[in-house]
mmJSON file of the N, C-alpha and C atoms, coordinates in Angstrom:
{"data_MODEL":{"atom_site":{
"group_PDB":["ATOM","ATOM","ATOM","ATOM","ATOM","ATOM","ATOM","ATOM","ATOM","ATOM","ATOM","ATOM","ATOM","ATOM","ATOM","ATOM","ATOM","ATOM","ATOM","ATOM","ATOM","ATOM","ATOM","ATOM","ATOM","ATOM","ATOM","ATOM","ATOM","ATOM","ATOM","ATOM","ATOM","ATOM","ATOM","ATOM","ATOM","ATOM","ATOM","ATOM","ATOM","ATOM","ATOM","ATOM","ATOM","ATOM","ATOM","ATOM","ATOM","ATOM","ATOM","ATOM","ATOM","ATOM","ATOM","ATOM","ATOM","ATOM","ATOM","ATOM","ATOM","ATOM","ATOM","ATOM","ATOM","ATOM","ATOM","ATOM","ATOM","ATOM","ATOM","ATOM","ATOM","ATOM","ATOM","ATOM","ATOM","ATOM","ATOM","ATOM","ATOM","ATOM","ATOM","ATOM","ATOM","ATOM","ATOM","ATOM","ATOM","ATOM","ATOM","ATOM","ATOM","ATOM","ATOM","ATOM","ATOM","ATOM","ATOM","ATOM","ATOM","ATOM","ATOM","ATOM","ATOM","ATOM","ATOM","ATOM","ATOM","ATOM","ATOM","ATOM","ATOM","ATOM","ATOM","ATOM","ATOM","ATOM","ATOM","ATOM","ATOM","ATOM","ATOM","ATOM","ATOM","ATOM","ATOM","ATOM","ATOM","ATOM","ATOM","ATOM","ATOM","ATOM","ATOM","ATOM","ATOM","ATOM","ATOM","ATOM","ATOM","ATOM","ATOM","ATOM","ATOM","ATOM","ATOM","ATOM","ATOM","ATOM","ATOM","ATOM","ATOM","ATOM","ATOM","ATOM","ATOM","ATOM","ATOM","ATOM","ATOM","ATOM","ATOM","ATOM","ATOM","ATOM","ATOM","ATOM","ATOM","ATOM","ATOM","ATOM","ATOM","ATOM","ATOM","ATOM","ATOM","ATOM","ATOM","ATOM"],
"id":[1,2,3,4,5,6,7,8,9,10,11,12,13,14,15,16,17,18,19,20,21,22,23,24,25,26,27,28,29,30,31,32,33,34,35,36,37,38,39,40,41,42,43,44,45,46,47,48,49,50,51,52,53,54,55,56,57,58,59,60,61,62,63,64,65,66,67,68,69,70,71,72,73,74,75,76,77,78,79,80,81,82,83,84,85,86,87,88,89,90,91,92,93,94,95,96,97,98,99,100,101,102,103,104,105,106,107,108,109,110,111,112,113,114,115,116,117,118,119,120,121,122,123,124,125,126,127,128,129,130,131,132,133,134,135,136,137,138,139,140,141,142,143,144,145,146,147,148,149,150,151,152,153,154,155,156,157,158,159,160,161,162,163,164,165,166,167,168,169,170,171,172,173,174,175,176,177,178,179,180],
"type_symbol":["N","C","C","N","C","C","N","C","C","N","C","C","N","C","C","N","C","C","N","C","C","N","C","C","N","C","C","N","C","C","N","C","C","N","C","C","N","C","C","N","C","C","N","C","C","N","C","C","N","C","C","N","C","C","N","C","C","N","C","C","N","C","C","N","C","C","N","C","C","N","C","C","N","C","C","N","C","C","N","C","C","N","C","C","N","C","C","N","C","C","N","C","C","N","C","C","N","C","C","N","C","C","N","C","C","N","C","C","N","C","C","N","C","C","N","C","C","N","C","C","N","C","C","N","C","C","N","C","C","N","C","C","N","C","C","N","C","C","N","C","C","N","C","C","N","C","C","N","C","C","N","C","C","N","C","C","N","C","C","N","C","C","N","C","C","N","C","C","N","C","C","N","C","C","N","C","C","N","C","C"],
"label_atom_id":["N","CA","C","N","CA","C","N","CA","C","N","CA","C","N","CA","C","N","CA","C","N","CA","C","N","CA","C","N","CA","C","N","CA","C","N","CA","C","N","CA","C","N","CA","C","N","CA","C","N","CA","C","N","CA","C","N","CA","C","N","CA","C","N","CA","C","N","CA","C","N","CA","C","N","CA","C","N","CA","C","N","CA","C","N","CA","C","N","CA","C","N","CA","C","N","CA","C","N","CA","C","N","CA","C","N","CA","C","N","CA","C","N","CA","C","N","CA","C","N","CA","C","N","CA","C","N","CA","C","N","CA","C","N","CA","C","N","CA","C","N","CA","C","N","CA","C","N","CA","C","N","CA","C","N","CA","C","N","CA","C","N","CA","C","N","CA","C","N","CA","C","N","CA","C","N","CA","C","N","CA","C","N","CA","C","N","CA","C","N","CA","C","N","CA","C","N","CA","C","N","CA","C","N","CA","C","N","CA","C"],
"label_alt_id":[null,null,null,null,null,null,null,null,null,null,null,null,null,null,null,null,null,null,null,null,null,null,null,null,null,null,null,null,null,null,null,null,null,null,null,null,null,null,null,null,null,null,null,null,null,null,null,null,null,null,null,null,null,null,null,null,null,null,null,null,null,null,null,null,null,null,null,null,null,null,null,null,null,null,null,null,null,null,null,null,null,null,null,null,null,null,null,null,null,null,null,null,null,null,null,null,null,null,null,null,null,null,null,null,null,null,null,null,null,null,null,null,null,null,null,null,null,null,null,null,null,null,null,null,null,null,null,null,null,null,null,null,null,null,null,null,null,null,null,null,null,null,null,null,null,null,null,null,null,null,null,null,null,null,null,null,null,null,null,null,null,null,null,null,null,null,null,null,null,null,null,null,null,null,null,null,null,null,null,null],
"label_comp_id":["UNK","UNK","UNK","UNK","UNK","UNK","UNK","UNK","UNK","UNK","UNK","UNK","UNK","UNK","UNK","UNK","UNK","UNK","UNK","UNK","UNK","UNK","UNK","UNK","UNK","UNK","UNK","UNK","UNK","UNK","UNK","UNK","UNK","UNK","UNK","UNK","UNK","UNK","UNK","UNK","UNK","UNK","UNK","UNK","UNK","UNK","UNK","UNK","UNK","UNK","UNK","UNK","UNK","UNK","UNK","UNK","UNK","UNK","UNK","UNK","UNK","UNK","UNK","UNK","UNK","UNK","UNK","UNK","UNK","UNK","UNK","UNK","UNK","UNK","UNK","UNK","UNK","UNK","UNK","UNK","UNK","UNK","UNK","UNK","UNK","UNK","UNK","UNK","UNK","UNK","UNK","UNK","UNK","UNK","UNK","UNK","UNK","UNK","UNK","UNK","UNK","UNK","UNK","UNK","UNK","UNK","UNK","UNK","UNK","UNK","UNK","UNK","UNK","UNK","UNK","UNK","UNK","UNK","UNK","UNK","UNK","UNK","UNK","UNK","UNK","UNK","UNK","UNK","UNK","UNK","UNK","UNK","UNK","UNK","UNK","UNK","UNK","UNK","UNK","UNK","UNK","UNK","UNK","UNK","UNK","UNK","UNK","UNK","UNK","UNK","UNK","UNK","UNK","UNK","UNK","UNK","UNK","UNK","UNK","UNK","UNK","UNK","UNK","UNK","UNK","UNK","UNK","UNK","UNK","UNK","UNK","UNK","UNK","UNK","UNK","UNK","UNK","UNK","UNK","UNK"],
"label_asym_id":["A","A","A","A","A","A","A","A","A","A","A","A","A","A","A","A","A","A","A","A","A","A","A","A","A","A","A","A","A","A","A","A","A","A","A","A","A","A","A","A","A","A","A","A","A","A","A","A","A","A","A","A","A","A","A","A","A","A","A","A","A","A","A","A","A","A","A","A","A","A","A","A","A","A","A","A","A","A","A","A","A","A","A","A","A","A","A","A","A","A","A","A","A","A","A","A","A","A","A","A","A","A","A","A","A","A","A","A","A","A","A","A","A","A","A","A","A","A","A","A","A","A","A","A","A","A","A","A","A","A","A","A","A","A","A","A","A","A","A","A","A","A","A","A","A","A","A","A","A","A","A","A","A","A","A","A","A","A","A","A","A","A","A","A","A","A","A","A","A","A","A","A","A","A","A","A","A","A","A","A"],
"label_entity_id":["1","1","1","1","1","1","1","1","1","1","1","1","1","1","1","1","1","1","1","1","1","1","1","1","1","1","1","1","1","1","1","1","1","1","1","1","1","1","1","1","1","1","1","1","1","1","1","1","1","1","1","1","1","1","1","1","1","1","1","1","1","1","1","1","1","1","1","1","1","1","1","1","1","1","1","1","1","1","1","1","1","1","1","1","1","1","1","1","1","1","1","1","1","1","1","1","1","1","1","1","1","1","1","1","1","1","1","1","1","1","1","1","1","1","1","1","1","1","1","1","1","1","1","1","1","1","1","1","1","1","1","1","1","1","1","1","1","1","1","1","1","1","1","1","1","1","1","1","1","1","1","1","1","1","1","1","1","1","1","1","1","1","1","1","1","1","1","1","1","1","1","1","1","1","1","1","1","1","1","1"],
"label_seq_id":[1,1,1,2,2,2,3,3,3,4,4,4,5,5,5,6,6,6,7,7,7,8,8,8,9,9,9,10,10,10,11,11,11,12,12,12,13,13,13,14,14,14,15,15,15,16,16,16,17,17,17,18,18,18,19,19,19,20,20,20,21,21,21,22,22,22,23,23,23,24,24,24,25,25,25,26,26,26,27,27,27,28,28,28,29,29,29,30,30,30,31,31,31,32,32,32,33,33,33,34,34,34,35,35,35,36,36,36,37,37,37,38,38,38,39,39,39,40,40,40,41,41,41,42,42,42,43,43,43,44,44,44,45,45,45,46,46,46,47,47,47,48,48,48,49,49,49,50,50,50,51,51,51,52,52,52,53,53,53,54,54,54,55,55,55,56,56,56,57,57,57,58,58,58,59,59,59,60,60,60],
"pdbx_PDB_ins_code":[null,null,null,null,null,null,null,null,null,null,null,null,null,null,null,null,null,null,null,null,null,null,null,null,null,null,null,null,null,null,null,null,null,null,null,null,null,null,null,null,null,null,null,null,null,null,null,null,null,null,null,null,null,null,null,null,null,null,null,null,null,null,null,null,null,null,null,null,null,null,null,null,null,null,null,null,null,null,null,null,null,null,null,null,null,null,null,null,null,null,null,null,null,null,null,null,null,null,null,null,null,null,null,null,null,null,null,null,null,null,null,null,null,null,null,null,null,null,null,null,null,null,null,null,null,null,null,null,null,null,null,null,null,null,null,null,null,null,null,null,null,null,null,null,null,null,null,null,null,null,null,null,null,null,null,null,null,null,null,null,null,null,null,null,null,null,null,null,null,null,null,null,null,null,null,null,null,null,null,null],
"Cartn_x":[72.849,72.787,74.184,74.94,76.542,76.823,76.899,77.627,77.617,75.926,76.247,76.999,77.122,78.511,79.836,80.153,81.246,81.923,80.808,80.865,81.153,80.331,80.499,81.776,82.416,83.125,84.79,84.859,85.672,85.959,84.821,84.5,85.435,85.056,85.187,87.243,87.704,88.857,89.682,89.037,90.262,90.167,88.759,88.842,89.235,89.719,90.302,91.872,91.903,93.917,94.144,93.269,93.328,93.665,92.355,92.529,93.642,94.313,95.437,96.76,96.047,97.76,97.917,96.622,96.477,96.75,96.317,96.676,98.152,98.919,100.221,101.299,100.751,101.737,101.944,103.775,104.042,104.443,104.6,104.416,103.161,103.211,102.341,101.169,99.879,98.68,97.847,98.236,97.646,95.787,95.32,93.505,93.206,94.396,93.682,93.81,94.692,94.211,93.643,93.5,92.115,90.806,90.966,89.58,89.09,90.642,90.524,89.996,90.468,90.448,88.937,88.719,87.233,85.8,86.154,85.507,85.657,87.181,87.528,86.301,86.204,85.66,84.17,83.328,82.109,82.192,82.874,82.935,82.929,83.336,83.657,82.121,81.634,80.151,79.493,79.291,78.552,78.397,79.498,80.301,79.67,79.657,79.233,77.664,77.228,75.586,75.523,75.689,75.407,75.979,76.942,77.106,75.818,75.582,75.058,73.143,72.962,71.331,70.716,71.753,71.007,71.102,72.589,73.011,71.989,72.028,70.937,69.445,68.851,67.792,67.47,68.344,68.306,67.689,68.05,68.154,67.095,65.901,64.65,63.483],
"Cartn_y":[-101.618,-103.044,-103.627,-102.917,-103.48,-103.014,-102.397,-102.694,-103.443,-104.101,-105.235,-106.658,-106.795,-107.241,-106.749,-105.704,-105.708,-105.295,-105.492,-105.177,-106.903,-108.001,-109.118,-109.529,-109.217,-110.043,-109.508,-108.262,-107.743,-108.519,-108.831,-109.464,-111.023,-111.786,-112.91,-112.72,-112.102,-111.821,-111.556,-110.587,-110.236,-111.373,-112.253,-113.099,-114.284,-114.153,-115.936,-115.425,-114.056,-114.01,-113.5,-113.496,-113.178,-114.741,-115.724,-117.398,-117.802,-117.264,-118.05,-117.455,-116.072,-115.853,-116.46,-116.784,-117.285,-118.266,-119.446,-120.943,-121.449,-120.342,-120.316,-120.534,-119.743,-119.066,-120.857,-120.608,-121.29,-121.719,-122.778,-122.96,-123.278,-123.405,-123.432,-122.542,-122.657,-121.778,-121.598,-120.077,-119.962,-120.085,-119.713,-120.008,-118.833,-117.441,-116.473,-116.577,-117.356,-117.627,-118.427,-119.154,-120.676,-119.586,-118.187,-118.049,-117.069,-115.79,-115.214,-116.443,-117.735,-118.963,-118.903,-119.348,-119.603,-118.344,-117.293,-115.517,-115.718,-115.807,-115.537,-116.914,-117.913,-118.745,-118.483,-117.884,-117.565,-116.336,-115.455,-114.06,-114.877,-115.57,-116.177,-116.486,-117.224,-117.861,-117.057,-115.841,-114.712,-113.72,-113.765,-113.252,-113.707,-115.076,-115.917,-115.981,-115.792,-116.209,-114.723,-113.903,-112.492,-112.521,-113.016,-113.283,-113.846,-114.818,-115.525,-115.548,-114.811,-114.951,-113.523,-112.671,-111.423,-110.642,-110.515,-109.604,-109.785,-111.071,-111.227,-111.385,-111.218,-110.622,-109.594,-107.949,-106.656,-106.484,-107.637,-107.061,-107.811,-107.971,-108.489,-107.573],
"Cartn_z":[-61.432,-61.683,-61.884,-62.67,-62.644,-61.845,-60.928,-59.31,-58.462,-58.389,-58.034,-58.657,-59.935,-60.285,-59.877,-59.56,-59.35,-58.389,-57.003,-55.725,-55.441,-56.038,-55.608,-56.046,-57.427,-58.123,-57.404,-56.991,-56.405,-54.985,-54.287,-52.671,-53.71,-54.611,-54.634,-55.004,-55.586,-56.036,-54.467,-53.959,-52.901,-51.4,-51.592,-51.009,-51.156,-52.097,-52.894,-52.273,-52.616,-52.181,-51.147,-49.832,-48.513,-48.245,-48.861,-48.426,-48.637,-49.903,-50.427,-49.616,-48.78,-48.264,-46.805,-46.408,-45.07,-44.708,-46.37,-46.158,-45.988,-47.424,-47.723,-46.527,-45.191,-44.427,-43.757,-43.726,-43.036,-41.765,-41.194,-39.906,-38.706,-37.478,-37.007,-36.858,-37.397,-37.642,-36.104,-35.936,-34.224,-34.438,-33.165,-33.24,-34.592,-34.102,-35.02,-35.965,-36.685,-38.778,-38.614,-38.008,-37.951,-38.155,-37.378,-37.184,-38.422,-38.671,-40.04,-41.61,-41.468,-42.886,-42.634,-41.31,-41.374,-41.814,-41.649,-41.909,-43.092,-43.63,-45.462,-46.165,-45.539,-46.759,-46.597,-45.299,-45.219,-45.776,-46.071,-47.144,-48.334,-48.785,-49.956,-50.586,-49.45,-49.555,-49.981,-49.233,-49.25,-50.148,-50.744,-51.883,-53.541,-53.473,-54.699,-54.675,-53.366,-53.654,-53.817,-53.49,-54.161,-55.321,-55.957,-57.274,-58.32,-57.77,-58.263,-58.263,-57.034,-56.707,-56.753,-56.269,-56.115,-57.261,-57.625,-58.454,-60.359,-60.288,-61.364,-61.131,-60.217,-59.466,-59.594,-59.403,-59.993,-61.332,-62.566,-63.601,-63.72,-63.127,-63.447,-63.183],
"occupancy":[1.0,1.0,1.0,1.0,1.0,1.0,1.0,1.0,1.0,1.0,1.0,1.0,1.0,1.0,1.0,1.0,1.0,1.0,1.0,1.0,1.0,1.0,1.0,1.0,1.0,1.0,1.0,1.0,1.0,1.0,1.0,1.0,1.0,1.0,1.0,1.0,1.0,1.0,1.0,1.0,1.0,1.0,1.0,1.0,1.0,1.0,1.0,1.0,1.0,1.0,1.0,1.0,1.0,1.0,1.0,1.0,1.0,1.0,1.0,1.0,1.0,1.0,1.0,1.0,1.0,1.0,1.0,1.0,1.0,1.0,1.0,1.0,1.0,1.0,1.0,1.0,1.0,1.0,1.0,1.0,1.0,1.0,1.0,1.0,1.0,1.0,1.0,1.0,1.0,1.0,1.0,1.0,1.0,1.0,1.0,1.0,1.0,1.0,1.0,1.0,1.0,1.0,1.0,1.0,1.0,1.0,1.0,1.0,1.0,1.0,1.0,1.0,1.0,1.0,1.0,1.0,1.0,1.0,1.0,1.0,1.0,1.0,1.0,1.0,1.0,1.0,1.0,1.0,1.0,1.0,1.0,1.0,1.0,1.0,1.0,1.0,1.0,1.0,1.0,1.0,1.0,1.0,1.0,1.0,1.0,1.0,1.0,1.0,1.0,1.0,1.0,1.0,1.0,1.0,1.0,1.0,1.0,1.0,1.0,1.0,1.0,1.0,1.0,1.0,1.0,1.0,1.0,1.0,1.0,1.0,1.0,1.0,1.0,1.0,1.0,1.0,1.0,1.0,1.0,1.0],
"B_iso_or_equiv":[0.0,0.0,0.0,0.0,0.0,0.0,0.0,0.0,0.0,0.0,0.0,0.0,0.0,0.0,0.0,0.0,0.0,0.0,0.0,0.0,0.0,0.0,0.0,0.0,0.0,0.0,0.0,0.0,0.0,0.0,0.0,0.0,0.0,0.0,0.0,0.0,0.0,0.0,0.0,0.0,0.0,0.0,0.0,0.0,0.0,0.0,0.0,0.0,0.0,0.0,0.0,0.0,0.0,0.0,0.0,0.0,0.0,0.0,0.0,0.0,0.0,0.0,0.0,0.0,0.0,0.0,0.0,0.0,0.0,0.0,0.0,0.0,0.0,0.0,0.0,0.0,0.0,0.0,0.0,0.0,0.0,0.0,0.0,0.0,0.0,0.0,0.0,0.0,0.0,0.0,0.0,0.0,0.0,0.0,0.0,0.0,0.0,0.0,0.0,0.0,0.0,0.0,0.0,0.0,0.0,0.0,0.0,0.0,0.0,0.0,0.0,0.0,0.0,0.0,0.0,0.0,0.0,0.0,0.0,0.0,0.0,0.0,0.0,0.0,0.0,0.0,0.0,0.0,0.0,0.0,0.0,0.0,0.0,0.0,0.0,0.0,0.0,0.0,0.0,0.0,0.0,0.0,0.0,0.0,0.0,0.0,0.0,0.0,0.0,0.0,0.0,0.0,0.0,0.0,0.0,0.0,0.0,0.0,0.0,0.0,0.0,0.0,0.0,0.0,0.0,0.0,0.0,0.0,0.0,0.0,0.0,0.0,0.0,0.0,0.0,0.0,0.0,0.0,0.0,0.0],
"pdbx_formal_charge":[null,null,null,null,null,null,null,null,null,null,null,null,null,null,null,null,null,null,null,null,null,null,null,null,null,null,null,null,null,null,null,null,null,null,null,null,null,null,null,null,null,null,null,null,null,null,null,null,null,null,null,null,null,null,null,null,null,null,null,null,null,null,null,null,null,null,null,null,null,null,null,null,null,null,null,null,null,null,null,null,null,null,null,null,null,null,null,null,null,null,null,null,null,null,null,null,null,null,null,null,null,null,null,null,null,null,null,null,null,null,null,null,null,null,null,null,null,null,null,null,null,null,null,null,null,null,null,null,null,null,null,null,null,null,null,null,null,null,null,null,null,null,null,null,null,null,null,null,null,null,null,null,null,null,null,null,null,null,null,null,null,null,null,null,null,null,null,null,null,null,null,null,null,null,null,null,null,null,null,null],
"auth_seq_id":[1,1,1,2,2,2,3,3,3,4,4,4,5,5,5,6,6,6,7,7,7,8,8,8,9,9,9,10,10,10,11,11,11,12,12,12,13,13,13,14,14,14,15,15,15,16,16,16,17,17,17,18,18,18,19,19,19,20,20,20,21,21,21,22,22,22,23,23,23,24,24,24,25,25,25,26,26,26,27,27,27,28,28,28,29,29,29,30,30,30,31,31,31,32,32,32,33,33,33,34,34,34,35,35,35,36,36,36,37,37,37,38,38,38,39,39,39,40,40,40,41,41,41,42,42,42,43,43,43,44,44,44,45,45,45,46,46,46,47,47,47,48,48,48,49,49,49,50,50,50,51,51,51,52,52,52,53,53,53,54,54,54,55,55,55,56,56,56,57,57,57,58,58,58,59,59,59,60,60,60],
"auth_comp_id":["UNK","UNK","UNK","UNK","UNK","UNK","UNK","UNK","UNK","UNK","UNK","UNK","UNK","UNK","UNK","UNK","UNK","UNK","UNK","UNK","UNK","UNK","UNK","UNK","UNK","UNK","UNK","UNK","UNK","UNK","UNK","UNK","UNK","UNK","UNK","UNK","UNK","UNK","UNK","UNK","UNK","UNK","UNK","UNK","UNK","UNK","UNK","UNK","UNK","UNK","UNK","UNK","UNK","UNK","UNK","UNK","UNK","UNK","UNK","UNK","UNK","UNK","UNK","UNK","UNK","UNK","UNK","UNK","UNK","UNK","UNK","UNK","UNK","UNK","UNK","UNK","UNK","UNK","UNK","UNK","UNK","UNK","UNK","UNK","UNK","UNK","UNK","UNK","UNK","UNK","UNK","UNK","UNK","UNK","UNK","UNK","UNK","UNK","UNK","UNK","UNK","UNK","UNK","UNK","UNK","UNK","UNK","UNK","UNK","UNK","UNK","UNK","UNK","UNK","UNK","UNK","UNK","UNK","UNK","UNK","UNK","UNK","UNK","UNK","UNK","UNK","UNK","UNK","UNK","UNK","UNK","UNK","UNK","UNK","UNK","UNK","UNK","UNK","UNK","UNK","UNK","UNK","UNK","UNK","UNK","UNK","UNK","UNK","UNK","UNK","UNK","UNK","UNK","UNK","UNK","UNK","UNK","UNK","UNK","UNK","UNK","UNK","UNK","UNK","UNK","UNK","UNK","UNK","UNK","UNK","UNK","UNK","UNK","UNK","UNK","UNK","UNK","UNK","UNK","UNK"],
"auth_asym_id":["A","A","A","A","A","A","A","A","A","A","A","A","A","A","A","A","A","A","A","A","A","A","A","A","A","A","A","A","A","A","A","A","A","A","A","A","A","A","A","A","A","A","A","A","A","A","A","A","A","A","A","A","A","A","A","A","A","A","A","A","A","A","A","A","A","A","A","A","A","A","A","A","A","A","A","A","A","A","A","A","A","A","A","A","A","A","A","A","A","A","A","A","A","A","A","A","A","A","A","A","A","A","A","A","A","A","A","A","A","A","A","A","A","A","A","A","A","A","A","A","A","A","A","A","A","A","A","A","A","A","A","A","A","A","A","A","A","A","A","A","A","A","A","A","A","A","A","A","A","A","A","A","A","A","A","A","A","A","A","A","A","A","A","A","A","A","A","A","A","A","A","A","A","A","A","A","A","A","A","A"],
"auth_atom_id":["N","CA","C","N","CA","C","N","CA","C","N","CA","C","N","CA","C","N","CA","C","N","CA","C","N","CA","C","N","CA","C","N","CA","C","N","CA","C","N","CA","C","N","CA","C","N","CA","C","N","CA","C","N","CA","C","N","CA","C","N","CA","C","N","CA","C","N","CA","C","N","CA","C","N","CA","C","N","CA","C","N","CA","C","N","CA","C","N","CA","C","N","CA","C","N","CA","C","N","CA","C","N","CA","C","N","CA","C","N","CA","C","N","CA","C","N","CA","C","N","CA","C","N","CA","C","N","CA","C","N","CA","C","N","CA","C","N","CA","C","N","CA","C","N","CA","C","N","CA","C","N","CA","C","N","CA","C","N","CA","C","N","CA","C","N","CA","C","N","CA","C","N","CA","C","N","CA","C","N","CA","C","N","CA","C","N","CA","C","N","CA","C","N","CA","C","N","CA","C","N","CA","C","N","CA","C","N","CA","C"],
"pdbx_PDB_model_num":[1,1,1,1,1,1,1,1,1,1,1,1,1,1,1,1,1,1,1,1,1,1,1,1,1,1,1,1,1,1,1,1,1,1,1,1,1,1,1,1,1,1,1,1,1,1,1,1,1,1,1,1,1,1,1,1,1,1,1,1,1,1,1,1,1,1,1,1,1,1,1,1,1,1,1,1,1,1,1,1,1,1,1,1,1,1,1,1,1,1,1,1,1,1,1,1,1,1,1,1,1,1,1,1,1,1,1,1,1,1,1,1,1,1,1,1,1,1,1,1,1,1,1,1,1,1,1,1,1,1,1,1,1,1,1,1,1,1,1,1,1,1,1,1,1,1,1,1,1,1,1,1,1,1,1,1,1,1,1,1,1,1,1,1,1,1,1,1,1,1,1,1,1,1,1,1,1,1,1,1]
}}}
């Protein structure tokens, strides 16, 4: 049951600083970080509703 805490909370951490290193970068942004920003924030999504829906779901 705490793994799924900390399978999600881990997904939400290393995906907040994948976003943040992707946004950071400067200069012109080719299709492929357009397309990595767009993956990182649907991981992100995916990430929090398993945070949020499943993982306390288990413990029922």
């Amino acid at each position: 049951m705490i793994f799924n805490l900390q399978v999600s909370s881990i997904g939400i951490v290393v995906n907040t600083y994948v976003l943040y290193a992707l946004v950071k970068k400067e200069g012109l942004l080719s299709i492929f970080y357009k397309l990595c920003i767009s993956k990182t924030i649907c991981n992100l999504i995916t990430c929090a509703a398993f945070l949020m829906w499943s993982a306390p779901c288990t413990f029922l």
